[in-house]
N, C-alpha and C positions, 0 to 999 in steps of 0.2 A: 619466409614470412612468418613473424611471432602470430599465436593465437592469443586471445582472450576472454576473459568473462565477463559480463556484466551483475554483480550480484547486489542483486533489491537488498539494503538495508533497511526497509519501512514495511510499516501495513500491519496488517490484523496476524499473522502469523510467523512474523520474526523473531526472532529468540537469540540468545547466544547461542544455543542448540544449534539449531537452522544455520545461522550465518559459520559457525566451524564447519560444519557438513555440508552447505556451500563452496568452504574454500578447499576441503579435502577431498571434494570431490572431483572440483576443477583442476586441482593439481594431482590426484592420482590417474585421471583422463589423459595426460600430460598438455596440458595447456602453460600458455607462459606467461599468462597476466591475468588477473583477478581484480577490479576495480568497484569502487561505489560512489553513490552520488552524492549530493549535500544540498541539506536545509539545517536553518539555527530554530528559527520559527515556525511552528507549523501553524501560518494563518489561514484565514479559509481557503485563498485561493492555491494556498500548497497541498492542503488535505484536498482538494477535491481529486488530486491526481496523487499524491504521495502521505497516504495518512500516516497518522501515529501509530504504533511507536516507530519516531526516526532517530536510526543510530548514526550519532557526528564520526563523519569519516577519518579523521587522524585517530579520535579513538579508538573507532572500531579496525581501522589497519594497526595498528602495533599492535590491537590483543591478536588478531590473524596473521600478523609476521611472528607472533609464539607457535601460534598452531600449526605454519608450515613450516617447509624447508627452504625452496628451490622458488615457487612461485613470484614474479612479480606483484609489486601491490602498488595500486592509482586511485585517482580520484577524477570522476569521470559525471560531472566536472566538478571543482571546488568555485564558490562563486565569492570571486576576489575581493571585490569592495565590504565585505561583509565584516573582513578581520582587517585588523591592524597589518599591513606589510611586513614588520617586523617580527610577530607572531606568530605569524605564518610562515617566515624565514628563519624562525625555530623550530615551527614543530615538523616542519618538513625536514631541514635538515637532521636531529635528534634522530627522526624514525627513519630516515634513510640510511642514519648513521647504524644505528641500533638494530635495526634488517640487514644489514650487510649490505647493503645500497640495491636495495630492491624496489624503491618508490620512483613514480611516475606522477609527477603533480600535473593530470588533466586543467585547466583553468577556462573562465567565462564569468561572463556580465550579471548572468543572473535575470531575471525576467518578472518573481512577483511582486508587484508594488504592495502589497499589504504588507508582506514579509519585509522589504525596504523601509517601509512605514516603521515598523515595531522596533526593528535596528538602530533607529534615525538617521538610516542612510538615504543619501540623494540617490535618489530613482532616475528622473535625468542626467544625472553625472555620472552613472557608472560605468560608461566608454571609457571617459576620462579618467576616472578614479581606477580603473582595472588597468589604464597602460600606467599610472603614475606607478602605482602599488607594486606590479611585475619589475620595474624600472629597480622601486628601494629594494625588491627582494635579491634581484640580480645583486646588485650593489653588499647586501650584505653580505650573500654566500660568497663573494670576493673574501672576507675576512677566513681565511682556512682554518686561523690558531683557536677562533673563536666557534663560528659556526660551523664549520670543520661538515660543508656541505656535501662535500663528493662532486661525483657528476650527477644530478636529478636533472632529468629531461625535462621539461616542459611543453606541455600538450594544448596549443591554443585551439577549443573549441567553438561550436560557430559556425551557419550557413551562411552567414552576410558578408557583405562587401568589406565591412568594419572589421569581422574574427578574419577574413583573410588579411585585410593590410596588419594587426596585429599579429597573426603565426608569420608575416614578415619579418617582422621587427625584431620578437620576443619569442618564436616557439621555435622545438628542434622538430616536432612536427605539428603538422594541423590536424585537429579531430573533428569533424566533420559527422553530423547526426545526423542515423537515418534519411537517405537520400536514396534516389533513380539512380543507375549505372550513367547513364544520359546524364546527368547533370554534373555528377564526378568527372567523369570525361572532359566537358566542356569548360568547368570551372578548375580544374588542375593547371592547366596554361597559363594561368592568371597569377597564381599565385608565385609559379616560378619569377613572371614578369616582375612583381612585386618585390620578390626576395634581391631580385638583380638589381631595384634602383635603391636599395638600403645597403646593397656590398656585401649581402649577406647568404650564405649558402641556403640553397631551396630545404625547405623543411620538409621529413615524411609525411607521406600521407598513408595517415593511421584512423581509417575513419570506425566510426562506432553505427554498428548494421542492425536492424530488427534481426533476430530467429525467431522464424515463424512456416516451422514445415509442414506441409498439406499433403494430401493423399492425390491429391488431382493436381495438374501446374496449373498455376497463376500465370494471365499473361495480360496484356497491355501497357500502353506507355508509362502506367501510374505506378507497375508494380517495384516496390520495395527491393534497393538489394539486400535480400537474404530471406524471403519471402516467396517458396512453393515446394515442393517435392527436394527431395534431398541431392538427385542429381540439377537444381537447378542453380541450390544455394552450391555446392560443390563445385559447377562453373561462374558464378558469382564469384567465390575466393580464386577460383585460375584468375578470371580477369582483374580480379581489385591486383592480384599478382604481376599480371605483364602491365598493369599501370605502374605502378613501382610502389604498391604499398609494404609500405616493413613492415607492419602490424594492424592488426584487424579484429576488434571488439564486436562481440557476439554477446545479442539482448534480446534475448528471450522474453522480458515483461513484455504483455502485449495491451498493460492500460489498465487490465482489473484489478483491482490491489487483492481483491479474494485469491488471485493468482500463487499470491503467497502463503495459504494456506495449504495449498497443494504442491510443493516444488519440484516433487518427483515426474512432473512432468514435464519440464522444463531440464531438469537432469538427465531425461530420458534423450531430448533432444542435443544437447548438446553430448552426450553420449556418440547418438548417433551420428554426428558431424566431424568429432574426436576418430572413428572408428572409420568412417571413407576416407576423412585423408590420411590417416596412417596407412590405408590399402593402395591410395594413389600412386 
């Protein structure tokens, strides 16, 4: 089972600084993916959770497939309807191409309506417009002589009924945010069902987890997978394991964007996560 990172490109304390020492750090930990998120606008309902400065994730992944080696690089998630299909089935391929086919295109609908607003994209129609768009992008990276795609995986994210019947259709795996063990369990059957009446092979389940380690365990039905003491996230990843996860994103933000002022603490944790299962 691949690891990964989740690294905040936003907030009061990102920097090109930060965000190299981010990825260098992930990949000298030996981690196997490094991922970021995406906004184009940052309207208020995105600043209230993801302030400025936000770095655009195709950019900021090619200047970080300079700075690694080995690492994978994703977008966790890119929010479809926002670019042109075709666009997006360039800069994807390019920097897949140009990393040595290191890229993971995470995909999703996207959620702020101010941010839809300032775009002049439909906000009601981005279901639709996220399977149409996935659909043209398929279609071009068919063109090998031109867009000369590779294999990019495709990561459908999403807790709804909607991201699963899409990582039906469209993804090699499903990304699945912050969720109970409980509900990954029950909701995984589903999706197999799904993938069978499209003719299509069941996608991984690559879900994207809080890290959030505590001194005491957390317990109750609410709790987070990847949320309490280090042996609890440690069997957290056994089980996402004997469920049949091929890959598993580890998110350390826990909401404050000051968070990113301080990253060494967050480094410290997945550190520590890096270092029990290489003992496992």
């Amino acid at each position: 089972m691949r690891l990964g990172v989740n690294v905040p490109n936003f907030g009061p304390g990102t920097d090109p600084g930060i965000l190299r020492r981010w990825a260098q750090t992930a990949e000298g930990l030996g981690y196997d993916l490094l991922m970021v998120s995406d906004h184009v606008v940052i309207t208020p309902d995105v600043a209230r959770q993801y302030p400025a400065p936000f770095y655009e994730p195709f950019t900021t992944l090619s200047w970080l497939a300079g700075c690694t080696s080995r690492i994978a690089l994703g977008t966790t998630v890119l929010i479809v309807p926002y670019r042109h299909p075709l666009l997006v089935a360039r800069m994807a391929a390019n920097l897949n191409d140009l990393s040595g086919g290191r890229l993971v295109l995470g995909v999703g609908v996207g959620w702020a309506r101010q941010e839809f607003e300032a775009l002049g994209v439909a906000h009601e129609r981005r279901g639709r417009l996220t399977d149409e768009h996935l659909a043209a992008i398929r279609a071009a990276w068919a063109d090998e002589r031109d867009y000369r795609a590779g294999d990019i995986p495709i990561w459908v994210g999403g807790n709804s009924d909607a991201a699963l019947r899409r990582a039906a259709r469209f993804g090699e795996a499903w990304h699945p945010l912050r969720n109970t063990m409980s509900y990954l369990r029950e909701t995984w059957p589903r999706l197999k069902d799904l993938a069978a009446e499209h003719g299509r092979p069941t996608p991984d389940l690559a879900p994207r987890i809080l890290l959030r380690l505590t001194a005491s365990p957390v317990t109750g039905p609410d709790r987070l997978v990847g949320e309490g003491t280090i042996d609890q996230v440690a069997d957290d990843l056994e089980q996402l394991r004997l469920l049949g996860a091929e890959s598993v994103l580890l998110d350390p933000f826990t909401g404050d964007p000051d968070e990113t002022l301080h990253p060494e603490a967050a480094w410290e944790m997945i550190a520590a996560v890096a270092a029990r299962m290489t003992a496992r």
